[in-house]
C-alpha positions in Angstrom: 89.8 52.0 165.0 90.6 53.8 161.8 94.1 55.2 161.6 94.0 59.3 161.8 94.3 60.7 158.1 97.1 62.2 156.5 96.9 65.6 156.4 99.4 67.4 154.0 100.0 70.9 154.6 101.1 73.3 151.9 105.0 74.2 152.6 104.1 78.1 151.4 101.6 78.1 153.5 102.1 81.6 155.7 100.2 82.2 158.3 99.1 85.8 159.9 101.7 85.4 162.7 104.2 84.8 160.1 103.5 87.7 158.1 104.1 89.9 161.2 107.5 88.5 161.4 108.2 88.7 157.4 106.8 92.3 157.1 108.8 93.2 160.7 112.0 91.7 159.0 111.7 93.7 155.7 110.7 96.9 157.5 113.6 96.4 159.9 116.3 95.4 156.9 114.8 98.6 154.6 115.3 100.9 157.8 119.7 99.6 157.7 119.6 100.2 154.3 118.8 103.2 154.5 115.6 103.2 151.8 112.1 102.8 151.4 110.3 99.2 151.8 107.9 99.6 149.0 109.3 102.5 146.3 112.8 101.7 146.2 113.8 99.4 143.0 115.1 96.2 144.9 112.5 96.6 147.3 111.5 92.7 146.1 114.7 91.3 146.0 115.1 92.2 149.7 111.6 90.5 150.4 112.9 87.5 148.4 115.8 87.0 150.4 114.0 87.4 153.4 111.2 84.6 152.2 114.3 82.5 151.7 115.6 83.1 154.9 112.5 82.3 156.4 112.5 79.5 154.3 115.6 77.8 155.8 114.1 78.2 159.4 115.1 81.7 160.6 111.8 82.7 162.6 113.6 86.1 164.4 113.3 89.2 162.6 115.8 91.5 164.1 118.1 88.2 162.8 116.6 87.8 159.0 116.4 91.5 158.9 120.5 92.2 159.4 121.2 88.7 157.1 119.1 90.3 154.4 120.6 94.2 154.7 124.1 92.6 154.8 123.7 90.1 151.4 122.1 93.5 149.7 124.7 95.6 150.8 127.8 92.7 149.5 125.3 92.6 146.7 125.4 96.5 145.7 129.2 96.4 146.7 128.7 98.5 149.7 130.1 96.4 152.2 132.2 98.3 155.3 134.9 96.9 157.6 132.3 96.2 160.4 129.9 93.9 158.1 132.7 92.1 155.7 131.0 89.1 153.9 132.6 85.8 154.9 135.5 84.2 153.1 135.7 81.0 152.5 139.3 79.6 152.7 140.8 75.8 152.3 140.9 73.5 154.7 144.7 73.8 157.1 145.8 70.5 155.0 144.3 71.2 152.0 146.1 72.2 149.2 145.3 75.3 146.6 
């Protein structure tokens, strides 16, 4: 019996129901920004971010949708008191 063939698979490969949750996420993270998905001018740096997010596993959109509005919103310097970026800080016995 012949062993089963290897079968590679592109890593970009998207498929449809992955669009839906992509399109859902940038839709979503346009909507707490405030701004238009397609005319406004970082319109595709949000979709990057959410390809990378995607990228690193995230697979809900409500989820990659808030990550993405709160790095643009640190990013345009627009952060509030609710959605502070995190800070790192050194370790209790580490010293500075």
């Amino acid at each position: 019996m012949l062993p089963a063939p290897k079968i590679e698979t592109d890593p970009h490969l998207i498929l449809p129901d992955d669009w839906v949750v992509l399109q859902t996420a940038h839709d979503s993270a346009s909507r707490i920004l405030g701004r238009s998905p397609k005319t406004h001018p970082y319109a595709d740096r949000l979709a990057r971010q959410i390809f990378r997010l995607f990228d690193l596993g995230h697979r809900d959109p409500a989820i990659i949708a808030a990550i993405a509005a709160q790095t643009e919103r640190v990013r345009a310097g627009h952060s509030d008191n609710r959605n502070k970026a995190l800070t790192l800080v050194p370790w209790a016995n580490e010293r500075v």
